[in-house]
Each structure stands twice: as structure tokens, then as C-alpha cells.
Backbone as ProteinMPNN parsed JSONL, in Angstrom:
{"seq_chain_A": "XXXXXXXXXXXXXXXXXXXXXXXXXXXXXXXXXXXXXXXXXXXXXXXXXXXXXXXXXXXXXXXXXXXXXXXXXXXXXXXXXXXXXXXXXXXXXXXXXXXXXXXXXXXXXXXXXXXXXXXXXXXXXXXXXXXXXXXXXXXXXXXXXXXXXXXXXXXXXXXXXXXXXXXXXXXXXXXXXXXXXX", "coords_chain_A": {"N_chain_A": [[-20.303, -122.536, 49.11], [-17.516, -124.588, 49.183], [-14.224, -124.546, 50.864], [-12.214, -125.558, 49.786], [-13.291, -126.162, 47.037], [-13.178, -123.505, 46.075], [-10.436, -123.162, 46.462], [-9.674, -124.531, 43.826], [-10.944, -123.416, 42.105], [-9.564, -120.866, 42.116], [-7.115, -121.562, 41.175], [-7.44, -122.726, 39.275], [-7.318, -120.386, 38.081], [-5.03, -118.674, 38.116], [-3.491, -120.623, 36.69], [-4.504, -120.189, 34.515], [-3.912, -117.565, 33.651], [-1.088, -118.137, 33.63], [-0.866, -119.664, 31.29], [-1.823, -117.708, 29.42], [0.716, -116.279, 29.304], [2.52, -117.626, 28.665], [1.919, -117.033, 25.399], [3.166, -114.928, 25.018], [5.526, -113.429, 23.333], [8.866, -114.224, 23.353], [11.278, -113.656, 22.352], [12.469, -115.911, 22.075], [12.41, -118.927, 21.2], [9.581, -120.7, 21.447], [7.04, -123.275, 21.494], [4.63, -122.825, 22.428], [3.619, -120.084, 21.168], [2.166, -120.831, 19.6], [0.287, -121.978, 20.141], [-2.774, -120.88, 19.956], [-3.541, -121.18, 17.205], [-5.258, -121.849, 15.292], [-6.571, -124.132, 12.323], [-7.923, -124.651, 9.31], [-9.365, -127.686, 8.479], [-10.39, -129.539, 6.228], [-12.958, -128.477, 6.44], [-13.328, -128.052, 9.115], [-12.419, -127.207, 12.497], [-9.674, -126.883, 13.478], [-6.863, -127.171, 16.045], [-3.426, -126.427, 15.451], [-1.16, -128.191, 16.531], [-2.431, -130.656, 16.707], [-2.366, -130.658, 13.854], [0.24, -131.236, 12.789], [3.703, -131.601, 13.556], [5.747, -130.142, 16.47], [8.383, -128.564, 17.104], [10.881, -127.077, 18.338], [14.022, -126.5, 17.075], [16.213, -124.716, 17.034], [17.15, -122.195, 19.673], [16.055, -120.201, 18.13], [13.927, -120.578, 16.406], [11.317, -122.073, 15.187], [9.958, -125.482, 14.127], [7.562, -126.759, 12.069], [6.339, -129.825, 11.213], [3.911, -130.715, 9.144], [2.062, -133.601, 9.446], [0.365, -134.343, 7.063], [1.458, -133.88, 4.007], [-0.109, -132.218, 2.402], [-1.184, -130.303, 4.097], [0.713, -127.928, 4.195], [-0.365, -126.064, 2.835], [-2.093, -124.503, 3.81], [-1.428, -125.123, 6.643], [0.201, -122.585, 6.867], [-0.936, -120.918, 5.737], [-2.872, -119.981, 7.644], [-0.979, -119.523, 9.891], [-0.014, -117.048, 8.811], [-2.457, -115.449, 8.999], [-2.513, -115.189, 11.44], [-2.28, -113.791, 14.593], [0.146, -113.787, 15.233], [2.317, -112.671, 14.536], [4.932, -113.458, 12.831], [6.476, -114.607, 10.072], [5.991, -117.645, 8.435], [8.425, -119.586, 6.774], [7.955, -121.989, 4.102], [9.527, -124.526, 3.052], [8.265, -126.921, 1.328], [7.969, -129.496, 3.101], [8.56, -128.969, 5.493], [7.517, -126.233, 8.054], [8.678, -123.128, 8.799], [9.781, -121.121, 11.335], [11.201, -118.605, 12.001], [12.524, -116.538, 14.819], [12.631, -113.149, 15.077], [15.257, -110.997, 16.9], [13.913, -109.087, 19.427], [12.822, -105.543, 19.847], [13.838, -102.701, 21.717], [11.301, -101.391, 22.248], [9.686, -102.896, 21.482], [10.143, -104.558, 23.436], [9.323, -103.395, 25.658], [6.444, -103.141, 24.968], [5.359, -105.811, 25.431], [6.308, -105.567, 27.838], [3.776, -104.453, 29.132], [1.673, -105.886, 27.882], [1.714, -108.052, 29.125], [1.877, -106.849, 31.571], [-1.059, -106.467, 31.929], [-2.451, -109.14, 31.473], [-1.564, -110.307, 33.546], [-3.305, -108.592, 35.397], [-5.669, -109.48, 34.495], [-5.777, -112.024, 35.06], [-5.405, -111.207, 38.011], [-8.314, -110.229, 38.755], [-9.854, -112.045, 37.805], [-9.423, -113.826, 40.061], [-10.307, -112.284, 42.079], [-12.801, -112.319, 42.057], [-13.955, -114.397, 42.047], [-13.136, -114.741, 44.809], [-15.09, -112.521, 45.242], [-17.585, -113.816, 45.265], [-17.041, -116.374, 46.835], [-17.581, -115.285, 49.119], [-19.772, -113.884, 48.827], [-21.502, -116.042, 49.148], [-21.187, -117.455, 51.191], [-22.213, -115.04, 52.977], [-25.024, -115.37, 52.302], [-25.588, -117.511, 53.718], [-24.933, -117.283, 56.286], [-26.857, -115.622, 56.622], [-28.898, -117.276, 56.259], [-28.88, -119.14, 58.266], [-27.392, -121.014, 58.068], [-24.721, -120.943, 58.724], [-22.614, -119.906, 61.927], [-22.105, -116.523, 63.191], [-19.093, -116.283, 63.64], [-18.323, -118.52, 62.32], [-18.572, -117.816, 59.957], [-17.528, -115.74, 59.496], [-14.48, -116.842, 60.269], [-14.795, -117.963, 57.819], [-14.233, -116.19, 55.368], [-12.31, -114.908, 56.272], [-10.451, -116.717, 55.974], [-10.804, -117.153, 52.936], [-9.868, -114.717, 52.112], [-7.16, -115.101, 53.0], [-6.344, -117.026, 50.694], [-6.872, -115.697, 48.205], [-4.656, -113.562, 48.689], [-2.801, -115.459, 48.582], [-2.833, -116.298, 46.046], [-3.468, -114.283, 44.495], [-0.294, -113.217, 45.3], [1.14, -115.503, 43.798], [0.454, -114.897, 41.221], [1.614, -112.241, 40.531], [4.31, -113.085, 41.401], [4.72, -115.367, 38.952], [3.982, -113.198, 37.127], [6.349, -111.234, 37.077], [8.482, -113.482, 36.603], [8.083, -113.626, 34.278], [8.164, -110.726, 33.148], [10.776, -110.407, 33.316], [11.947, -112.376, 31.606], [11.281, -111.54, 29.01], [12.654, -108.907, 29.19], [14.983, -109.512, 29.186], [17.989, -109.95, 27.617]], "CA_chain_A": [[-19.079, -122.857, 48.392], [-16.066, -124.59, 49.882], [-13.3, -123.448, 50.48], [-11.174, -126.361, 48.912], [-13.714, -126.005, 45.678], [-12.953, -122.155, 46.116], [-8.546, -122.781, 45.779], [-9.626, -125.145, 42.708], [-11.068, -122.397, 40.96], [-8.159, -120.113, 42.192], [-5.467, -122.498, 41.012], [-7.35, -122.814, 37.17], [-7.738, -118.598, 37.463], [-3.481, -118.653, 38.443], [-3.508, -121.602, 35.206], [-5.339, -119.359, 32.909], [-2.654, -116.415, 33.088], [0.162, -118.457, 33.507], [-1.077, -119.836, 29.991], [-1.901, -116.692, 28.565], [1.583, -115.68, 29.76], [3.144, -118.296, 27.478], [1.746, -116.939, 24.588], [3.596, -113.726, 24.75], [6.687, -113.806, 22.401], [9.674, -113.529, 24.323], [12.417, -113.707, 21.025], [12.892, -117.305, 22.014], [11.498, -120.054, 20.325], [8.73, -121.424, 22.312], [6.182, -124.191, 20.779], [3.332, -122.294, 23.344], [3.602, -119.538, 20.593], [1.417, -121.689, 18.218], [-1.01, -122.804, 20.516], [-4.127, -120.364, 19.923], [-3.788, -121.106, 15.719], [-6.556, -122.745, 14.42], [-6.32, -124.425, 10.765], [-9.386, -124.97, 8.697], [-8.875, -128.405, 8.001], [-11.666, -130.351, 5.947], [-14.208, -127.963, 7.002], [-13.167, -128.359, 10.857], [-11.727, -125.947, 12.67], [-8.467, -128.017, 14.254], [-5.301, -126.992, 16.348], [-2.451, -126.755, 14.543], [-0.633, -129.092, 17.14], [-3.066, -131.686, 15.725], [-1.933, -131.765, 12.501], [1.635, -130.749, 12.651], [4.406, -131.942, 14.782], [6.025, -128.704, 16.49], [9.564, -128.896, 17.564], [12.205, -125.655, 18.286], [15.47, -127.41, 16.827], [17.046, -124.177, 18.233], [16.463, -121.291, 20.047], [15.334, -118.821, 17.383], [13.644, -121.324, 15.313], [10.376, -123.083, 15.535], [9.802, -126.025, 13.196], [6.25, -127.127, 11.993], [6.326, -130.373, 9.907], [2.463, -131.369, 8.838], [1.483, -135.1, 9.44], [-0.14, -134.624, 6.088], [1.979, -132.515, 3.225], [-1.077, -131.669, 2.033], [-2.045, -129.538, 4.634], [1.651, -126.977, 4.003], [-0.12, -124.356, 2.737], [-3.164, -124.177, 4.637], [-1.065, -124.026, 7.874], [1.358, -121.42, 6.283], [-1.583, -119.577, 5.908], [-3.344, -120.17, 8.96], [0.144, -118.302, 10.749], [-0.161, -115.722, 8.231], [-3.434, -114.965, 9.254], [-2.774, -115.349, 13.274], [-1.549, -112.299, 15.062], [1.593, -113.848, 16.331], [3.509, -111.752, 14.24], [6.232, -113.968, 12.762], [6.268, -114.786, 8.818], [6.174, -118.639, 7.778], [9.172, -119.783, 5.745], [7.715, -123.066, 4.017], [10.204, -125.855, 1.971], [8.205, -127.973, 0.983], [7.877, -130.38, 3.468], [8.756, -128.439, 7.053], [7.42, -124.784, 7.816], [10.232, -122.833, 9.714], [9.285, -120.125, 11.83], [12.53, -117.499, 12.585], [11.964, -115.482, 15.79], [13.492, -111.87, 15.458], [15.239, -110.531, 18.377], [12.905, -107.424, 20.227], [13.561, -104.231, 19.965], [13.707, -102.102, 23.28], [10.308, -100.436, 22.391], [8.858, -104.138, 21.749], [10.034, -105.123, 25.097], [8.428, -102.214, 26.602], [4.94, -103.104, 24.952], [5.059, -107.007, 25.585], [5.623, -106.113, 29.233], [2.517, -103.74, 29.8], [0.925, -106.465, 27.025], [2.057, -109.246, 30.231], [1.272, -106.8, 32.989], [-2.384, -106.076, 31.109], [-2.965, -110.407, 31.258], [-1.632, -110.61, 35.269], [-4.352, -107.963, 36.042], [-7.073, -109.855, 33.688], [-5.688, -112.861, 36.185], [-6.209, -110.832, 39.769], [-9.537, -109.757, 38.435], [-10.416, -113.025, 38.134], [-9.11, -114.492, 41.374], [-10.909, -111.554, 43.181], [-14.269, -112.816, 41.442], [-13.941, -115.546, 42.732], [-13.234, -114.275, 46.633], [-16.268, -112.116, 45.836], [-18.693, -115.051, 44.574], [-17.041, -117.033, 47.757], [-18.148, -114.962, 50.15], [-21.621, -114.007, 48.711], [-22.026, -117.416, 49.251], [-20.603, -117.788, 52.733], [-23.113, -114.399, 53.567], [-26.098, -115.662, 52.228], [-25.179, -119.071, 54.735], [-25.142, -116.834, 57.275], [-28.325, -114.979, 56.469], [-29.871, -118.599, 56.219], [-28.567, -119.646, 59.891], [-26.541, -122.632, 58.184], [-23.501, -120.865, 59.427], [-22.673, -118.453, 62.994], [-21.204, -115.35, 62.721], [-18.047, -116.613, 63.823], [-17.823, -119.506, 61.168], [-18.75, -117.11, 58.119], [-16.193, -114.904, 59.667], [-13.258, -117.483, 60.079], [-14.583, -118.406, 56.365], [-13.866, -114.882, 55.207], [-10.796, -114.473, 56.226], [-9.764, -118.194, 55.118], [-11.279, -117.011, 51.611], [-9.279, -113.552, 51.891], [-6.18, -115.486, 52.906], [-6.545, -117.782, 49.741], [-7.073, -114.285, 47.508], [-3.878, -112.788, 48.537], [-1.835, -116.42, 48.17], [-2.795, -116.634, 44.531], [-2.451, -112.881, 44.012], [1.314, -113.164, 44.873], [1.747, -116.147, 42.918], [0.385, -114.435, 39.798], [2.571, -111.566, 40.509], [5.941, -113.75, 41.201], [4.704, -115.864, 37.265], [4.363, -111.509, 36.24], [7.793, -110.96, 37.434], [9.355, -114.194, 35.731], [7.73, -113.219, 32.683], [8.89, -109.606, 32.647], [12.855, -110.971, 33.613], [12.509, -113.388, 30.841], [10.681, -110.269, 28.113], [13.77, -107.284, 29.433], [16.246, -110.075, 28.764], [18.466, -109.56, 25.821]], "C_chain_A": [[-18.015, -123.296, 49.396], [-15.186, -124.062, 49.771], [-12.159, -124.434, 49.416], [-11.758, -126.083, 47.261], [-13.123, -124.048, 45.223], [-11.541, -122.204, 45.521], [-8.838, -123.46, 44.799], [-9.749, -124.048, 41.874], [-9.668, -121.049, 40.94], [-7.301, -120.378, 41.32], [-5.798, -122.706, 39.516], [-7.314, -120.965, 37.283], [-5.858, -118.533, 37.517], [-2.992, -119.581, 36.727], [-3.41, -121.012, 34.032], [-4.221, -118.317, 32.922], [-1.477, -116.795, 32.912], [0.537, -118.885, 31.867], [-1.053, -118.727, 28.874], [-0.588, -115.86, 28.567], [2.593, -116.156, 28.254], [2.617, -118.082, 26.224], [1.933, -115.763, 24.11], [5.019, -113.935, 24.143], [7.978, -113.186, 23.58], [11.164, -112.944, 23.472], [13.195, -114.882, 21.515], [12.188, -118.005, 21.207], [10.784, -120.611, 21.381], [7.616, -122.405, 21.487], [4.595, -123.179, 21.134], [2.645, -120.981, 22.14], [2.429, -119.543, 19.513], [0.489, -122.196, 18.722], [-2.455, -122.345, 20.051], [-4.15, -120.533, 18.075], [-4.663, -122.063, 15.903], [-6.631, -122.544, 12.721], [-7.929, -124.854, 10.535], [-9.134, -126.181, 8.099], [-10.213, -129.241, 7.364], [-12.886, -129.743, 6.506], [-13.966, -127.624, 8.711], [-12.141, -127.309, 10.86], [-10.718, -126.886, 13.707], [-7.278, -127.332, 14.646], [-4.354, -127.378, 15.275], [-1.559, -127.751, 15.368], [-1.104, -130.635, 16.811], [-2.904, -132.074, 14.725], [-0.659, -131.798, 12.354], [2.329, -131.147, 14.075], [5.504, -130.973, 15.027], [7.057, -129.025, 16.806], [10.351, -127.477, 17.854], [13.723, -126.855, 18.173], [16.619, -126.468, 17.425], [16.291, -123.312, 18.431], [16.026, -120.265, 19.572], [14.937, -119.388, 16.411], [12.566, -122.037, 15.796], [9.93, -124.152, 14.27], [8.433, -127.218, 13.041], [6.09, -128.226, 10.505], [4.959, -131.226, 9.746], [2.377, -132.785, 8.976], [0.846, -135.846, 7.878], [0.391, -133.566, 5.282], [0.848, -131.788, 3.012], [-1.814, -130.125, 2.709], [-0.606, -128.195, 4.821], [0.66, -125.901, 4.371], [-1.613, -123.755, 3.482], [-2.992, -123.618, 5.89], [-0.481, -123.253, 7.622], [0.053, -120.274, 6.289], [-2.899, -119.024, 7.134], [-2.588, -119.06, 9.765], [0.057, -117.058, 10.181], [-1.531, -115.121, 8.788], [-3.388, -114.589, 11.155], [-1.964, -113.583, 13.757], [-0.266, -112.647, 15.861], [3.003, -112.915, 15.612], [4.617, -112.277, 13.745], [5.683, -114.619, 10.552], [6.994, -116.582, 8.416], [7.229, -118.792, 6.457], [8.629, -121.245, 5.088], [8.755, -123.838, 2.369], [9.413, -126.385, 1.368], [7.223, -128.964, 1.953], [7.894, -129.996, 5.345], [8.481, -126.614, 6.343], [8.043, -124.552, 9.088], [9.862, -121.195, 10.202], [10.433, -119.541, 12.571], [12.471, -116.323, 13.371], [13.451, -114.496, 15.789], [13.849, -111.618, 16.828], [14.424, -109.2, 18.48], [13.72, -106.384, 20.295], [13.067, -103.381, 21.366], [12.278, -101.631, 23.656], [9.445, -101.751, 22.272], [8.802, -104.663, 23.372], [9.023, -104.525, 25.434], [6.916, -102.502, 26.201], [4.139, -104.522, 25.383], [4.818, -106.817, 27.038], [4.421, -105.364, 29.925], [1.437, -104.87, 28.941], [0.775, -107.379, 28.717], [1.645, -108.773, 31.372], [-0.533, -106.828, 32.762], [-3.033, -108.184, 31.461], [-2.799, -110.48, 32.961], [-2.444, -109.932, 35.847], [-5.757, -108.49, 35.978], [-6.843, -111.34, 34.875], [-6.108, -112.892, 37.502], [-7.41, -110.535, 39.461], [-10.663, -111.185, 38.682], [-10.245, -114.057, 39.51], [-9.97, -113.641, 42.515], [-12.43, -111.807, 43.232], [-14.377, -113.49, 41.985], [-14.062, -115.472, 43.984], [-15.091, -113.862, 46.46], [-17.525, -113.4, 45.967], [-18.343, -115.995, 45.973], [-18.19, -116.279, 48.877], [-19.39, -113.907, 49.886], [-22.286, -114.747, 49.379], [-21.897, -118.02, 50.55], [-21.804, -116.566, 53.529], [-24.406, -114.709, 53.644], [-26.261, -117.279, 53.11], [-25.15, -118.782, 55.729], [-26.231, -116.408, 57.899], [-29.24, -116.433, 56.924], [-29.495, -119.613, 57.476], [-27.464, -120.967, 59.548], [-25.005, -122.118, 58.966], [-23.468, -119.673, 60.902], [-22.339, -117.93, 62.545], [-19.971, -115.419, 62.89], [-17.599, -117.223, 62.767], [-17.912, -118.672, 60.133], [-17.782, -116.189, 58.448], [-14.677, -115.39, 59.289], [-13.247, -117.804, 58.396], [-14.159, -117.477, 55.588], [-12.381, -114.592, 55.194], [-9.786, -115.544, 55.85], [-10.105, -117.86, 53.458], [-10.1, -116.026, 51.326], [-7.544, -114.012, 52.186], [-5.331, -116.054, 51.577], [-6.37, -116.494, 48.601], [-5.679, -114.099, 47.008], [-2.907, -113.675, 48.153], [-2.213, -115.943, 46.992], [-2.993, -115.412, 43.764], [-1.025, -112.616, 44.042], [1.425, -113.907, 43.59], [1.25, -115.62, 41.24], [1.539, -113.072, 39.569], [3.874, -111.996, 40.49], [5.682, -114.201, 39.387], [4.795, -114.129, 36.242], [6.221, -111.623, 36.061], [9.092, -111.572, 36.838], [9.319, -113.783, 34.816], [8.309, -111.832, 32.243], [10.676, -109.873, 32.49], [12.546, -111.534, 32.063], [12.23, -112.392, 29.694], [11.936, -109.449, 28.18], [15.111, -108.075, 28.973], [16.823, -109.873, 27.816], [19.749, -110.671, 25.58]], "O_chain_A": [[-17.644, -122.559, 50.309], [-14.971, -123.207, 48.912], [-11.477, -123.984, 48.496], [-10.964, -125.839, 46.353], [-12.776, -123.652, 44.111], [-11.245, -121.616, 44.481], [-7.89, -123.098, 44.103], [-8.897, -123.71, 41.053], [-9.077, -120.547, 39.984], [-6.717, -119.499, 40.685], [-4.942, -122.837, 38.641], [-7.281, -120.402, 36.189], [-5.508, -118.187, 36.389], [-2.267, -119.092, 35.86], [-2.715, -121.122, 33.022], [-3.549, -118.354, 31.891], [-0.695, -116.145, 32.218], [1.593, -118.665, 31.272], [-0.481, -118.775, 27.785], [-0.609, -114.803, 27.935], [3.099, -115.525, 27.326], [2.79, -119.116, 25.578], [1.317, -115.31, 23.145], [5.651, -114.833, 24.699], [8.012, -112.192, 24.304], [11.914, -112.054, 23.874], [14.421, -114.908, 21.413], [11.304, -117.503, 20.512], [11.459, -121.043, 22.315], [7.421, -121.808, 20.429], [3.719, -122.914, 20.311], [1.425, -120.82, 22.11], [1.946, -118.635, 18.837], [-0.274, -122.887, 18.047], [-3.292, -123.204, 19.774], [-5.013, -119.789, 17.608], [-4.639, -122.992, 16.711], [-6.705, -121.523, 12.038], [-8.795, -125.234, 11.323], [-8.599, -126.018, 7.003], [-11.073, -129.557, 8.186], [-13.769, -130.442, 7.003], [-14.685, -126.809, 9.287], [-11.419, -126.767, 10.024], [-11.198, -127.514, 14.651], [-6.582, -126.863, 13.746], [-4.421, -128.306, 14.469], [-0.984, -128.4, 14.494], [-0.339, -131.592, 16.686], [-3.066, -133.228, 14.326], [-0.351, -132.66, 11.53], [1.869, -131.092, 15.216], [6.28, -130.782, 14.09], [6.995, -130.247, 16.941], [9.967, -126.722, 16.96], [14.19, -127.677, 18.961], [17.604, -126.874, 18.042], [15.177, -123.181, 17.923], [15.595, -119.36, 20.286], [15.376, -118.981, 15.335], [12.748, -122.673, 16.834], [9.494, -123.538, 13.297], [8.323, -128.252, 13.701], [5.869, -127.903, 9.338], [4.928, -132.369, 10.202], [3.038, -133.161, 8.007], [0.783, -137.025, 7.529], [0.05, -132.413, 5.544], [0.82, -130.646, 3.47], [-2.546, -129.271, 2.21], [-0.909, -127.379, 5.691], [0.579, -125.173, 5.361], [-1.946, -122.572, 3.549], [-3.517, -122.633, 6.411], [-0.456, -122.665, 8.704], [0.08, -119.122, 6.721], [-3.531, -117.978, 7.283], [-3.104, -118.037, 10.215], [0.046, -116.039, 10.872], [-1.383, -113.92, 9.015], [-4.134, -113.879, 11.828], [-1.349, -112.677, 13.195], [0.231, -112.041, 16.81], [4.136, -112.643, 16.009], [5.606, -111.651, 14.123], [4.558, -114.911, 10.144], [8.188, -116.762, 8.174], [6.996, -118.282, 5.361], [9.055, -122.05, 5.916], [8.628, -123.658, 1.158], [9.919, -126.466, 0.248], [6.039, -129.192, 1.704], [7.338, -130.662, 6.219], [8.777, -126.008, 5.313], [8.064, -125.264, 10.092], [9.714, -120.266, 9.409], [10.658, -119.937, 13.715], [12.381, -115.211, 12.851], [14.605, -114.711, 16.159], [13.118, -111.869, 17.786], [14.384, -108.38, 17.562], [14.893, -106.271, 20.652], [11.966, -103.54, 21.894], [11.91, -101.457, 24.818], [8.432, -101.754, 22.972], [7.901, -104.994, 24.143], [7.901, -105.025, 25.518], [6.077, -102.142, 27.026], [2.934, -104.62, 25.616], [3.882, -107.323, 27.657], [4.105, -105.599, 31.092], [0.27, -104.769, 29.32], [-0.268, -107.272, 29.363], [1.154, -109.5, 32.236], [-1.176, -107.322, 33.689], [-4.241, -108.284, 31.676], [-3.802, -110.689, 33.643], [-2.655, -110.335, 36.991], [-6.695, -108.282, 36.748], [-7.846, -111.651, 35.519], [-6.736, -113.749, 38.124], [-7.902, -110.631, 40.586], [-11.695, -111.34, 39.335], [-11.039, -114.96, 39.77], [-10.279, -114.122, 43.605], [-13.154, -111.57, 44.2], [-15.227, -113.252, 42.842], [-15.017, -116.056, 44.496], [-16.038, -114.39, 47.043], [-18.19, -113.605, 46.983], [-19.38, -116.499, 46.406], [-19.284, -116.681, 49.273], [-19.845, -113.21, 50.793], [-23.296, -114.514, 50.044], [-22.508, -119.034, 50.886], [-22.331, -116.961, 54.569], [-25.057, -114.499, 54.668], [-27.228, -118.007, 52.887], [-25.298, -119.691, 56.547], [-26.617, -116.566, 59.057], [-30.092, -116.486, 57.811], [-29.877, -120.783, 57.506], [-26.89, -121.681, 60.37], [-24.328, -122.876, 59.661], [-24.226, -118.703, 60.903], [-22.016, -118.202, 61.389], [-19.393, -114.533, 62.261], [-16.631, -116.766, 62.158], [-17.107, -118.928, 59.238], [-17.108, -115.805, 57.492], [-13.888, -114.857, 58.509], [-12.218, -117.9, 57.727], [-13.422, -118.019, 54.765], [-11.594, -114.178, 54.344], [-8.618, -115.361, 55.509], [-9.424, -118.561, 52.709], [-9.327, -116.333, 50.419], [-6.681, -113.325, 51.639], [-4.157, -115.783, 51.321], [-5.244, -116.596, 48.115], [-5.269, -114.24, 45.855], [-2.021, -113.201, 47.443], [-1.78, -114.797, 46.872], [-2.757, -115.381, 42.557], [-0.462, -111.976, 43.154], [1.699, -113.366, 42.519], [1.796, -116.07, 40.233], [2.204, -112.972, 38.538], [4.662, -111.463, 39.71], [6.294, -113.55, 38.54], [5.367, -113.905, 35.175], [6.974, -111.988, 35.158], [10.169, -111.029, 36.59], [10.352, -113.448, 34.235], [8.865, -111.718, 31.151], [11.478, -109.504, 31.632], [13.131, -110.837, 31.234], [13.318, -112.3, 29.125], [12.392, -109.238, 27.056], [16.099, -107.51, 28.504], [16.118, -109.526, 26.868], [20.332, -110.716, 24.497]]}, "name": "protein", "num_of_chains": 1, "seq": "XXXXXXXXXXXXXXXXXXXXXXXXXXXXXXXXXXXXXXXXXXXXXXXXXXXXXXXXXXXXXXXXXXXXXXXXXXXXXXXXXXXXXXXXXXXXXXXXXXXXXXXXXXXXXXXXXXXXXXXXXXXXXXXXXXXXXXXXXXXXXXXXXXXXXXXXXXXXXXXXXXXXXXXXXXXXXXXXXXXXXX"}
């Protein structure tokens, strides 16, 4: 394994929580909120970003107006069914999603919910170290590398580790600031 193919996979494992980060409610309006719904549309199982054009007109408001009326009450009940926790107001023609502000004891569970996803993040960044340097031992075992080079690779792997362990901890850290906010 290289080591450049090695920070690729790093840098989608840093990706993947930063994503899963944005899909923690903060009592803003965020669009990211709506990403994991899936509508049953014609048999197909389709993003709701696909059929609906998402907008936040303000900040405690998310507004979801279908491409096709037709498909209202399908996504209305699509959200009802999702676990984001927020209750579809639908007109007509636009469905209007009104984010409550958090209560102190919500904070408190979003940010062990947020520290609980930055751990499922280092877990996977450390997988990765290990799986590097399996792969760097068994290269050693097999003479392609000295003991020096699988060494320097080691500690270039373990360097790489601890970078993209901070940076999941600094994206924690935003995320809790932006969660305690009121």
C-alpha cells in the first residue's frame, strides 16, 4: 500500500464523519438535514434532493418544493417516517420544515450523539494505519522492503494517523461549539 493511496483513504475516512457530522441537527436550518431521506418514488427508491428543490429561506426554516406536485405527500411522508425528528408542514405546493430551538438536555445528547460519530471516524482512520502497515510488514517479510524502509514507512503511516486524528477532533470541536450554541 502507498502511502499517498493510504492519506486518500484517510481524507474519505475524515469525509465520512465530517458528513455524518452534518446530519446532526444543530436548531439551524441546514439543507444536509434531508440528505439520508429516501422517497419511494414510482417504485424507486430516490433522494429527496432529486425530486424536490431544498432551500432554508431563513434560519429556522427549511423549504422543500417538489419538481412534481404530485409527489407532496409522498415526501411529507417520507420525513414523517425519517428519524430526523422535525414534523412536515405541507401547503399545497411547498413543504416547510420549522426547526425548534434545543433544549439543554438535547444539546447534551446531540453532543455525545457527535462525539459517538468522531470516534466511529478515528476507528476508521486507525483501520486504515492498521491495514497500512500489515501491508508494509508483510513487504518486509517478502524482502521487497529493508528494515529501515518498512520502518521509515511506519512511522510516515503513524504520522498520517495522528494528522487526520486531530483534524477529526478540531471538525468534533466545531461541531460541539456550533450544538452548545444558543
Amino acid at each position: 500500500m502507498k502511502l499517498a493511496e493510504v492519506e486518500d483513504h484517510m481524507v474519505k475516512a475524515l469525509e465520512a464523519a465530517q458528513r455524518s457530522f452534518n446530519t446532526i441537527r444543530t436548531g439551524r436550518a441546514n439543507t444536509s438535514l434531508l440528505d439520508r431521506i429516501i422517497v419511494e418514488y414510482y417504485g424507486t427508491q430516490t433522494h429527496l434532493k432529486a425530486l424536490a428543490n431544498i432551500s432554508t429561506p431563513d434560519s429556522t426554516t427549511i423549504a422543500i418544493q417538489p419538481f412534481d406536485r404530485n409527489t407532496l405527500n409522498i415526501i411529507e411522508k417520507a420525513i414523517l417516517m425519517s428519524d430526523i425528528g422535525l414534523t412536515p408542514n405541507n401547503d399545497g405546493s411547498v413543504i416547510r420544515l420549522n426547526i425548534p430551538a434545543l433544549t439543554s438536555d438535547r444539546r447534551k445528547e446531540l453532543v455525545k450523539q457527535v462525539a459517538k460519530l468522531a470516534e466511529d471516524g478515528k476507528v476508521a482512520v486507525r483501520n486504515i494505519r492498521r491495514d497500512a502497515i500489515d501491508s508494509i510488514r508483510k513487504q518486509e517479510k517478502s524482502s521487497e522492503l529493508s528494515k529501515d524502509e518498512a520502518a521509515d514507512l511506519q512511522d510516515s503511516v503513524q504520522k498520517l494517523t495522528d494528522k487526520y486524528i486531530v483534524k477529526i477532533d478540531e471538525a468534533l470541536a466545531l461541531k460541539e461549539k456550533d450544538i452548545t450554541t444558543v
